[in-house]
C-alpha positions in Angstrom: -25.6 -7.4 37.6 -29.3 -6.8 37.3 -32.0 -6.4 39.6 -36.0 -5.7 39.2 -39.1 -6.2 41.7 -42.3 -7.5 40.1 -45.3 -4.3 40.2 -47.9 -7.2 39.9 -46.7 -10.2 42.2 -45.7 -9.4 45.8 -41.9 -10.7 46.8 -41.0 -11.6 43.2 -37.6 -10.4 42.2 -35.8 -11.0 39.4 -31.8 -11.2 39.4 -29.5 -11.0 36.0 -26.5 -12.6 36.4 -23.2 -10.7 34.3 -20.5 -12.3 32.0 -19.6 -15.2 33.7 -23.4 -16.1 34.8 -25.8 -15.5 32.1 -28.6 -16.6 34.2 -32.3 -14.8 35.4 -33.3 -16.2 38.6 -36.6 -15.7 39.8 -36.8 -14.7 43.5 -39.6 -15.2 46.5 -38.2 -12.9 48.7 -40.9 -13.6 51.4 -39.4 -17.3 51.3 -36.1 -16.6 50.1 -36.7 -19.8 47.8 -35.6 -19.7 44.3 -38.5 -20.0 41.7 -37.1 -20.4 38.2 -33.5 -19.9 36.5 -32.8 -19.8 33.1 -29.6 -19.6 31.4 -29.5 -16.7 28.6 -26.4 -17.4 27.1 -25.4 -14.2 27.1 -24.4 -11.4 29.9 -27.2 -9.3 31.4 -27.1 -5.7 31.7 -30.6 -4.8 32.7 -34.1 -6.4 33.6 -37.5 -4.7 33.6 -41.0 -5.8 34.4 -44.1 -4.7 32.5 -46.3 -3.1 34.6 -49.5 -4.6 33.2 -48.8 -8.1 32.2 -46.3 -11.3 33.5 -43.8 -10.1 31.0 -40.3 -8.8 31.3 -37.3 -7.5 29.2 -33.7 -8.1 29.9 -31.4 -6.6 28.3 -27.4 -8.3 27.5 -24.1 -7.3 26.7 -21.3 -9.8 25.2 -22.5 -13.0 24.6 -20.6 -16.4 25.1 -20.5 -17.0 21.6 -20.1 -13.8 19.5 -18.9 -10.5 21.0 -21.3 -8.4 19.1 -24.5 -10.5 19.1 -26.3 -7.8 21.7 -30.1 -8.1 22.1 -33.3 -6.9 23.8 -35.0 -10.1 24.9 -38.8 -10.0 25.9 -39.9 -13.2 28.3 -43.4 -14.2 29.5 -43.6 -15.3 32.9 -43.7 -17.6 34.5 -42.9 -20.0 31.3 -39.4 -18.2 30.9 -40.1 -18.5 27.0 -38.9 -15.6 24.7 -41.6 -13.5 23.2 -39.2 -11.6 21.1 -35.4 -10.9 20.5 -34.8 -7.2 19.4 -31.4 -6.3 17.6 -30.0 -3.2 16.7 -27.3 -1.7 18.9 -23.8 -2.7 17.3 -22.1 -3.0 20.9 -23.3 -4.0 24.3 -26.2 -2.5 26.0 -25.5 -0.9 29.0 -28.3 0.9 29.7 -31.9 0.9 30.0 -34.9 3.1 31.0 -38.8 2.4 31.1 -41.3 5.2 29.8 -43.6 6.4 32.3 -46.2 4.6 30.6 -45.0 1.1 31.0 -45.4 0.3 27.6 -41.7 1.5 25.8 -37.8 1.2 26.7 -35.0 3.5 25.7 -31.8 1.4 25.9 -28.2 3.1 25.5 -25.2 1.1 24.4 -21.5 1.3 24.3 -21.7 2.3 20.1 -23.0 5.7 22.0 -26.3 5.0 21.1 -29.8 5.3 21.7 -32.8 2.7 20.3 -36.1 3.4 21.4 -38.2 0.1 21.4 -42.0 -0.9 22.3 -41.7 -3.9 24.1 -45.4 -4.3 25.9 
């Protein structure tokens, strides 16, 4: 569902898995070995790297246990531990856009909205 390459580490790529999956899976695509998976619990609609740190965000959609529960998640890497959960949007996200700078995200969800969020 989701697909992002790492700025800062060569041949790291990070996969978001949709509805049915839930899952980031971290990628060495010089190897083709799998580094990391985590289970979100939730559908992923987007994934972003920072450009100056080993962080990411991913963004999801309907999660397994409430519909509406949709959230911007922040993760360091390569611990794969949540740095922040961002709510706001009152249906899924579906889409999500890095400012030039590295250091903001504009997502736009199915409520037909915008949220503008500084995540590194």
């Amino acid at each position: 569902q989701a697909l992002a390459w790492s700025p800062l580490q060569r041949g790291l790529l990070v996969s978001g898995g949709g509805t049915a999956d839930r899952c980031l899976r971290f990628w060495n695509t010089l190897s083709g070995q799998l580094l990391h998976e985590i289970d979100t619990g939730s559908q992923i609609s987007n994934v972003a790297w920072s450009k100056h740190s080993h962080e990411l965000v991913s963004t999801h959609g309907y999660d397994a246990k409430e519909v509406n529960c949709v959230i911007v998640v922040v993760w360091d890497y390569p611990s794969l531990q949540p740095i922040a959960r961002l709510t706001g949007h009152a249906s899924r996200v579906l889409y999500m856009a890095m400012s030039p700078d590295g250091e903001s995200i504009v997502t736009g969800a199915a409520d037909e909205t915008l949220r503008f969020w500084r995540v590194f």
